[in-house]
C-alpha positions as YAML, in Angstrom:
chain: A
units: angstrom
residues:
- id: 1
  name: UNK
  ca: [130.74, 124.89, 80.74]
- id: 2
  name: UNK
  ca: [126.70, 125.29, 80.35]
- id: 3
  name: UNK
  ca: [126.48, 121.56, 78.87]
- id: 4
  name: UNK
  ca: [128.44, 120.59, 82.18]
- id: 5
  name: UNK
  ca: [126.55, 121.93, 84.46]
- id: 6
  name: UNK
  ca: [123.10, 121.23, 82.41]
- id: 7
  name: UNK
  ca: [124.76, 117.00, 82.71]
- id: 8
  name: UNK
  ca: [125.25, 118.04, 86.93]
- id: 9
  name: UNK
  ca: [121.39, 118.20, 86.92]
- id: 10
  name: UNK
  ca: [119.78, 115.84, 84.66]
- id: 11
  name: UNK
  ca: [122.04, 112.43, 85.16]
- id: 12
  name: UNK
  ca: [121.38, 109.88, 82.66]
- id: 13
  name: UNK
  ca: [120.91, 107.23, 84.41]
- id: 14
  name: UNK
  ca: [117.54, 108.98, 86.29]
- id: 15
  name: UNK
  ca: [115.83, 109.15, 82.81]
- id: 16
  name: UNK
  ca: [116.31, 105.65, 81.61]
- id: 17
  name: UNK
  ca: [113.73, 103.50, 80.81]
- id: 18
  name: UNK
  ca: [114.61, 101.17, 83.76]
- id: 19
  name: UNK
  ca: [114.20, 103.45, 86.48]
- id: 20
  name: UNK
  ca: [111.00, 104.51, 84.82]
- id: 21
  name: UNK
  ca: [109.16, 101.21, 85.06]
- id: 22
  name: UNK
  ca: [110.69, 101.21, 88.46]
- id: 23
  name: UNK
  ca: [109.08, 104.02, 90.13]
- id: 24
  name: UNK
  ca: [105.34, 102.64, 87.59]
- id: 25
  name: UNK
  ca: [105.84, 99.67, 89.63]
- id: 26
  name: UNK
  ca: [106.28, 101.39, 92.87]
- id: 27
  name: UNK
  ca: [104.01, 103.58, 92.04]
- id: 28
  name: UNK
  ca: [101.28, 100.92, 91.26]
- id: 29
  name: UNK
  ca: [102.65, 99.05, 94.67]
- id: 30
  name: UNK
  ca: [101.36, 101.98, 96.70]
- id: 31
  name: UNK
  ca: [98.83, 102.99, 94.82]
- id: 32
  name: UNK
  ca: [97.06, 99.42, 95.36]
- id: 33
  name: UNK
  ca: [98.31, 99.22, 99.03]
- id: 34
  name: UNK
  ca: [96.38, 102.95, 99.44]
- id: 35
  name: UNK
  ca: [93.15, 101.72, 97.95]
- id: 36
  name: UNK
  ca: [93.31, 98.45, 100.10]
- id: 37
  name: UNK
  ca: [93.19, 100.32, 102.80]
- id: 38
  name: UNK
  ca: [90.36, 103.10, 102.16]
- id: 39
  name: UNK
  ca: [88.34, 100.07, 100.73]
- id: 40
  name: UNK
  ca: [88.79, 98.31, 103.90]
- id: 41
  name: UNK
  ca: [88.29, 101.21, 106.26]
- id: 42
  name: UNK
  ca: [84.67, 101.51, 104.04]
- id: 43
  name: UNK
  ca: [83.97, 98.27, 104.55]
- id: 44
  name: UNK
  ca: [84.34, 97.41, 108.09]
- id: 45
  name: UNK
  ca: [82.72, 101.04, 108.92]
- id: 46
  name: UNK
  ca: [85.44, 102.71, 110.19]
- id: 47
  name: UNK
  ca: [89.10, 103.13, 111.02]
- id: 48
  name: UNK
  ca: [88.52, 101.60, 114.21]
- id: 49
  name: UNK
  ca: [86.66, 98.53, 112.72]
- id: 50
  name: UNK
  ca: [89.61, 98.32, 110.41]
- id: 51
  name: UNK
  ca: [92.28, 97.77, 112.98]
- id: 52
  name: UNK
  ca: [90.37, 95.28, 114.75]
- id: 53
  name: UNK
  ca: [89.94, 93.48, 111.33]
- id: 54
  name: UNK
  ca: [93.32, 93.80, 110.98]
- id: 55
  name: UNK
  ca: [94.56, 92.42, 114.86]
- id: 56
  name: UNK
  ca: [92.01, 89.92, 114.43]
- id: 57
  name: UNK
  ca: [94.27, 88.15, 111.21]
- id: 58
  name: UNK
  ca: [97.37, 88.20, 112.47]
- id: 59
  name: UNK
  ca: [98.39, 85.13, 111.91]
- id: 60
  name: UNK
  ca: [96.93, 85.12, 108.17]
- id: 61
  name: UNK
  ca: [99.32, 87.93, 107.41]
- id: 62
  name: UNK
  ca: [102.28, 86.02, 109.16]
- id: 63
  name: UNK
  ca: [101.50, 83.61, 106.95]
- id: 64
  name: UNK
  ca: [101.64, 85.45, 103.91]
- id: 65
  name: UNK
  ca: [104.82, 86.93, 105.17]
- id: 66
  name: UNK
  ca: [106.37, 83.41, 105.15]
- id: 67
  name: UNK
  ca: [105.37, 82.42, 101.80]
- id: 68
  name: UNK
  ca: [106.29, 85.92, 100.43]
- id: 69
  name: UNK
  ca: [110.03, 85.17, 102.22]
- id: 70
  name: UNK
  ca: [109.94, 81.50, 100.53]
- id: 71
  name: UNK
  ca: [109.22, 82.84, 97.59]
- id: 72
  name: UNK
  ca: [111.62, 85.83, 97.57]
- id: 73
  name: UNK
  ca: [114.37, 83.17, 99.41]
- id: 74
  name: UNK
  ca: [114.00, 80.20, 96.22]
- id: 75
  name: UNK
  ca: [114.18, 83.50, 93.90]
- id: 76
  name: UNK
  ca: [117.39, 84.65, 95.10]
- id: 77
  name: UNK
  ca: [118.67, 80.93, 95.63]
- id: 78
  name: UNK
  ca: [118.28, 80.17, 91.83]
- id: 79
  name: UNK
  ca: [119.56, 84.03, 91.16]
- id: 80
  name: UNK
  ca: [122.69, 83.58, 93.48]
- id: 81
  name: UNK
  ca: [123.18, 79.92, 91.38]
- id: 82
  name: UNK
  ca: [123.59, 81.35, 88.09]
- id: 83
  name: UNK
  ca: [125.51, 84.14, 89.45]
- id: 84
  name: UNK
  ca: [128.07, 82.16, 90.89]
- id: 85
  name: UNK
  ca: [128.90, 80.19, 87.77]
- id: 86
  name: UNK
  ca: [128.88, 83.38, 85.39]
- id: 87
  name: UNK
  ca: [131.26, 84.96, 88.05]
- id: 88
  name: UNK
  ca: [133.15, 82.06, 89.78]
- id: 89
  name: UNK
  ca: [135.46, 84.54, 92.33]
- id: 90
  name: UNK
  ca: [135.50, 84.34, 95.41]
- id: 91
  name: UNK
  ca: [134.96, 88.03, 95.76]
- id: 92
  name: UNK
  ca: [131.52, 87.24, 93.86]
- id: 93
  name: UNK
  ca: [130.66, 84.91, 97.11]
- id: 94
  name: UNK
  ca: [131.66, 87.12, 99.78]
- id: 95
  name: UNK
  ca: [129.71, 89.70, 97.89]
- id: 96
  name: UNK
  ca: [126.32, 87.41, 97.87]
- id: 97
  name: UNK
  ca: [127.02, 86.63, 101.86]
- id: 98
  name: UNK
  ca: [127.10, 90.04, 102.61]
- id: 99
  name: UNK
  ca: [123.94, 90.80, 100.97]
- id: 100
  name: UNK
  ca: [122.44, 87.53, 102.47]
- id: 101
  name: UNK
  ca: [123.09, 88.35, 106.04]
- id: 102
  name: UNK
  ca: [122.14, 91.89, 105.55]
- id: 103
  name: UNK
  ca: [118.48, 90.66, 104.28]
- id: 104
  name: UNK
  ca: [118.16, 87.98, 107.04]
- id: 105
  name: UNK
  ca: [118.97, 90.24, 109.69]
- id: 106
  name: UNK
  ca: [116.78, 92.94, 108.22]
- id: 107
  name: UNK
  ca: [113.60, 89.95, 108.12]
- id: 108
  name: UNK
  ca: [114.32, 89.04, 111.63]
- id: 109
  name: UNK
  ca: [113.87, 93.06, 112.81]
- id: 110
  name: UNK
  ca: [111.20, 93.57, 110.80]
- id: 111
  name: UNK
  ca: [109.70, 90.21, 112.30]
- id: 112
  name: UNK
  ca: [110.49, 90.87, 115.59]
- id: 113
  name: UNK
  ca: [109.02, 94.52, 115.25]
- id: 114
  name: UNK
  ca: [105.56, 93.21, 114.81]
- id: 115
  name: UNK
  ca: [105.90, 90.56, 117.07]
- id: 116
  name: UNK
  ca: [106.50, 93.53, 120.25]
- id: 117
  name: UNK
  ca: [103.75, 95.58, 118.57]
- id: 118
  name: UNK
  ca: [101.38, 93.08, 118.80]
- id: 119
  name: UNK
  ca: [101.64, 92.74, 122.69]
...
């Protein structure tokens, strides 16, 4: 009963080497977003200077935004490929359209988020 309950606690699958590297990446992720930002803040003199710095590139961060969406989109595109022909159902494709329209829909609300915050 203790070796239950001790199993209840401490799942396997939280200690595995995998999740580790994926909260180091995330980790990293914010860490580097963090110091971005406090570097920036320094540079431009201020919080204030920072968001004007910031408003003032808009359209360089859109564009970043596409080419991180290309990038992610051609990823998935030749993931999805391979996918499909190691698991040929058609349970495998309605699978990969769900996902699909969940991420578009979720880049068009983020998208359109900043688009009203900017006005």
């Amino acid at each position: 009963m203790a070796e239950t309950a001790r199993t209840w606690w401490r799942p396997a699958w939280l200690f595995s080497r995998r999740v580790g590297v994926a909260l180091l990446w995330l980790v990293l992720v914010i860490g580097i977003a963090v110091a971005v930002n406090v570097v920036g803040i320094r540079v431009v003199g201020g919080i204030d200077g920072w968001e004007h710095w910031l408003r003032a590139h808009t359209a360089h961060f859109f564009v970043w935004r596409l080419v991180v969406y290309a990038a992610t989109a051609y990823g998935w595109w030749r993931m999805s490929v391979r996918l499909r022909q190691r698991e040929p159902g058609p349970e495998t494709h309605q699978r990969l359209l769900r996902i699909e329209i969940a991420a578009v829909v979720t880049v068009v609300l983020l998208e359109a988020s900043q688009l009203l915050r900017a006005r």
